[in-house]
N, C-alpha and C positions, 0 to 999 in steps of 0.2 A: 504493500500500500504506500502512496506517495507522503512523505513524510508532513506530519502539522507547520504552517506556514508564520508560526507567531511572531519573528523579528521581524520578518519579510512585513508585516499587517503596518508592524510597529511602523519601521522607516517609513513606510506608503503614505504618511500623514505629515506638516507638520506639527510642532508640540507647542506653538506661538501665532499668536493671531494675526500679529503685524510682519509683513514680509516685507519690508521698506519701500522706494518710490517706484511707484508703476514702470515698470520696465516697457512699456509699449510693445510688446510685442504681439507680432500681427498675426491673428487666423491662420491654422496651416491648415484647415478647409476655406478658398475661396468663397467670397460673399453668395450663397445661394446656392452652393454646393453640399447636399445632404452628408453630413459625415458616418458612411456607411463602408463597408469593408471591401466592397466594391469599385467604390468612390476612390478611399483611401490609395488602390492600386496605380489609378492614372494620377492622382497625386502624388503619390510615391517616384513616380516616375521622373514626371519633371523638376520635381527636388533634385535626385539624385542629380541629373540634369544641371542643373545651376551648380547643383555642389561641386561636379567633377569639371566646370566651367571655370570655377573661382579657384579653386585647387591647381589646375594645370594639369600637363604632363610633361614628361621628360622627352630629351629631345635624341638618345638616343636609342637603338634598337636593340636586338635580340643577342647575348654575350652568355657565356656559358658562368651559371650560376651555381657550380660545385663547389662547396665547401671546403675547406684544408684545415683538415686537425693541424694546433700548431704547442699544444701542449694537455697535460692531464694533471688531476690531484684528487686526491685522496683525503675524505672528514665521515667524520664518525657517522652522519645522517643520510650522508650521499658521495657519488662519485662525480668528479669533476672534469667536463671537457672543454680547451677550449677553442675556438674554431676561430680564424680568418674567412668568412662569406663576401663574397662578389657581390655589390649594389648597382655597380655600371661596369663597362668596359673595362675600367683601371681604378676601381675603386673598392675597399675589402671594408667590412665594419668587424669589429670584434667581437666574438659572442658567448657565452659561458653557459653550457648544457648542465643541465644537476640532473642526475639520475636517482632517485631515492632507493636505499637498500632494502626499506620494508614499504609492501606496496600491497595497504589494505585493499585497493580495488582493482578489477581487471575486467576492462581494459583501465587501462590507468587515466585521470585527468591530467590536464595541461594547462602550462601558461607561461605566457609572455610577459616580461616584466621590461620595459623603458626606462632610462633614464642617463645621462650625462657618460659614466661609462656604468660597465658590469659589477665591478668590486664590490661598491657597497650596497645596490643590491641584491647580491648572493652572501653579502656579508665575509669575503674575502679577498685580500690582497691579493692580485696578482702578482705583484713587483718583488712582495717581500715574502712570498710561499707563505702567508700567517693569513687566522683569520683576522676581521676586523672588528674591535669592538663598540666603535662609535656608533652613534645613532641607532640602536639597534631598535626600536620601531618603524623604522624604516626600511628593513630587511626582508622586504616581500617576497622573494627569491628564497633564503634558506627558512622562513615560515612554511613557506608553502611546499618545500619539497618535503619538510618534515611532517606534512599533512598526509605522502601519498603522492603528488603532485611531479610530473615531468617538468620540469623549466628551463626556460631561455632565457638569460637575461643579456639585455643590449646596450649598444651605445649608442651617443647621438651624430650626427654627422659632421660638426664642425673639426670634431677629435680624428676623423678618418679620410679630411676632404684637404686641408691646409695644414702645411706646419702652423706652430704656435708660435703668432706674431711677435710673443716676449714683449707684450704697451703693458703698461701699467694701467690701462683705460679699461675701465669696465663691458664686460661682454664683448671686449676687442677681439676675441676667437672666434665669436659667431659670429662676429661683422665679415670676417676675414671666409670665413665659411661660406656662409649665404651669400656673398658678392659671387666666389666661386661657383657655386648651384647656379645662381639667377645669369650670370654671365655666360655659362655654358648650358644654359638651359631657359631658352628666354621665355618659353610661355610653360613656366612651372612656378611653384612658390615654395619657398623653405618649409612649411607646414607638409606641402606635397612631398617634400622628401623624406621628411621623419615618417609619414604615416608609407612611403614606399620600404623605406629599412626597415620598418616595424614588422610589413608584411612579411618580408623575404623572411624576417627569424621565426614567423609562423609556419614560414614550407619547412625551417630546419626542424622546429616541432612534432612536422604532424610529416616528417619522415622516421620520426624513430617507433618503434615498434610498439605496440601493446598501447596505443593513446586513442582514449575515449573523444574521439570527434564530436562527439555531444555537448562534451565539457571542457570547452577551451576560455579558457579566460586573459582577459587582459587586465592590468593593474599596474598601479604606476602612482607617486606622488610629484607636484608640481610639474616641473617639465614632463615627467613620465606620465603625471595625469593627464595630460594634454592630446600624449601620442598613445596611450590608453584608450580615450575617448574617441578622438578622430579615426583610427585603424579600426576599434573596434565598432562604430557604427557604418562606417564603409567595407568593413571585411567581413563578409557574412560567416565566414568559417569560424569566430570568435563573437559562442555562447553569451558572455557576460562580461562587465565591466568595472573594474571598482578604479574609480580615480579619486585621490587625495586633496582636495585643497588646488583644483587647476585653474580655477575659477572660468566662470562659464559664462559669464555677461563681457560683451567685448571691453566694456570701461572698469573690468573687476581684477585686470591684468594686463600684460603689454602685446597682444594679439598683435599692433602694428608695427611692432617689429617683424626687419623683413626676414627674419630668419622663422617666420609665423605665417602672417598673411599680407601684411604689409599697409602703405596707406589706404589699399583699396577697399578698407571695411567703412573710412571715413565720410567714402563718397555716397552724398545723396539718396542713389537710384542704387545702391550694395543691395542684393538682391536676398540674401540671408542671412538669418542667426539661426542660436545652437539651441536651440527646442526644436526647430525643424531637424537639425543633424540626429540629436536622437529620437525623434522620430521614426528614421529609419531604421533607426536598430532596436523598434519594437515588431515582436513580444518578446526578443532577448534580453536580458535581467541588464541593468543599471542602476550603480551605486553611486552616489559622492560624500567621501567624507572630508564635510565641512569645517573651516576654522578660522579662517582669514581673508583668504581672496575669494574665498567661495564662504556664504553668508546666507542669511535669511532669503534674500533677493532672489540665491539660487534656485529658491523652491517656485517660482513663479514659471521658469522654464521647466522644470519638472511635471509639474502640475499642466502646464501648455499641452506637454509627448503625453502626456497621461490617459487624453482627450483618444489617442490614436492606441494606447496599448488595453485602455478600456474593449475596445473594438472586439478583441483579441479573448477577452475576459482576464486578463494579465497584471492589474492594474496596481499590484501589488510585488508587480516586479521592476516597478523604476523607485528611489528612493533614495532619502538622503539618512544622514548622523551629523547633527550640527554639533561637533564638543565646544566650539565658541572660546576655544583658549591660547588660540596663533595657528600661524603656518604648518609646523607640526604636528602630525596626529598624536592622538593621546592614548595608553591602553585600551583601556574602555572603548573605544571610536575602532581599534582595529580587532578585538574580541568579539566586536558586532559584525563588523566588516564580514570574518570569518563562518559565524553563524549564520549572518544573511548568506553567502553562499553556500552554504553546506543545505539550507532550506531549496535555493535558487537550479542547485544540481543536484537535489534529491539525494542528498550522500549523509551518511552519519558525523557526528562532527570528530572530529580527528584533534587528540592532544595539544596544544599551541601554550608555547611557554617562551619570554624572551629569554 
């Protein structure tokens, strides 16, 4: 029997009456358009449409995207791989496979973890063969293989695109980055390419053996929430979502930067926001856990895609966790986090200890 849905009930609401100032956001059923499941299809459609419009593509073709082990290690909860992956022609991102040694379910779950590099996501040093102990709430990667769990974890693309310009000017790597993408790539956007790398370590995923396609997940905080949410409502192959704090209103974060989407969210006639993006990725499970750049406000867009996962009878699978105490998630906020998935993919809940 499919397991009681009680956090999932929980998050589906929020716990505050005031959701700050009207975010304007527009109908994603056209004026006069019944919102029926029907309907919802040729909607669907020309979303996508607009989305894959503002997004771009890249400008070069077909390059042979095998993988190169270029090292392994060995921790008490999993094995360690990590791989060199092709993103274009002449371009390899880095990427750390965890293999968990006890693996309560078969076919196994997966997931994709985003962010800046792999290290502190999987909670280990590359450089210095040791694990890491900072920020260990933020260790999505060796959480989750300890659950059971196949994982990827990745890097972004300023770190595999450009040497390191060595400025002392802030975000000067991704400037240096995203000039390179946007310059060799003129009708693409910086956003286009994280959520492109993002995919490719999904094909590294869902080649390894024994992975439940059912239950792929993506997860990520701040940056990795970003490319969490984007890959994951464009990638159908990726079940669910939990993003940390990415903040989801375009004025709740620096979206216009162009290693994102650039000034073109600025302009007047910008054809979309991000209650329409996930949208698309109903009746797949979405999370966000709230704190700083993601706030009450969030729940306005939530509650917007709600409108389209209702449809579904689903409606209790988009939601938030506001812990309301900064940028960083809190226990509490990633204990739910866990729960809400374990309800989301029907799975028992599995051990989790920092």
């Amino acid at each position: 029997m499919p397991r009681e849905r009680t956090v999932s009930r929980k998050l589906s609401v929020p716990t505050y009456d005031d959701l700050g100032q009207n975010e304007k956001l527009k109908p994603i059923f056209p004026g006069g358009v019944e919102p029926t499941r029907e309907n919802w299809e040729k909607v669907r459609k020309d979303l996508r449409a607009q989305w894959d419009k503002v997004l771009g593509r890249p400008s070069f073709g077909n390059f042979d995207k095998a993988a190169e082990i270029v090292g392994t290690f060995e921790q008490p909860d999993y094995s360690g791989t990590i791989f060199r992956q092709p993103v274009a022609p002449d371009i390899r991102q880095l990427l750390v496979l965890m293999v968990p040694r006890k693996t309560p379910h078969s076919p196994r779950p997966g997931a994709v973890v985003p962010f800046y590099h792999p290290d502190l996501m999987c909670g280990y040093d590359l450089e210095k063969g040791e694990p890491r102990t900072e920020r260990p709430l933020v260790q999505f990667g060796r959480h989750l293989v300890r659950q059971g769990y196949v994982v990827v974890c990745t890097e972004a693309f300023p770190y595999n695109t450009v040497p390191d310009p060595k400025s002392e000017k802030g975000f000067a790597w991704w400037q240096a980055g995203a000039d390179k993408v946007l310059a060799d790539n003129s009708n693409w956007t910086g956003m286009g390419r994280l959520i492109w790398d993002t995919s490719r370590a999904v094909d590294l995923l869902l080649e390894q053996p024994d992975i439940d396609r059912d239950r792929i997940l993506a997860i990520g905080h701040s940056l990795g929430g970003k490319m969490a949410f984007y890959t994951g409502c464009l990638d159908e192959r990726i079940k669910a979502i939990i993003s940390s704090d990415f903040g989801i209103g375009w004025d709740f974060t620096n979206w216009d930067a162009p290693w994102y989407l650039g000034e073109q969210i600025h302009k007047p006639d910008f054809p979309v926001a991000h209650h329409q993006l996930l949208a698309l990725h109903a009746p797949r499970s979405f999370l966000v856990i709230a704190g700083q750049a993601d706030r009450p406000a969030s729940w306005q867009y939530i509650q917007a895609a709600q409108e389209i996962y209702a449809l579904y009878g689903k409606k209790d699978a988009a939601g938030c966790f506001d812990h309301g105490t900064g940028h960083q998630p809190t226990e509490e906020s990633i204990q739910l986090a866990y729960q809400w998935l374990a309800e989301q993919f029907d799975l028992p809940d599995q051990p989790w200890t920092l």
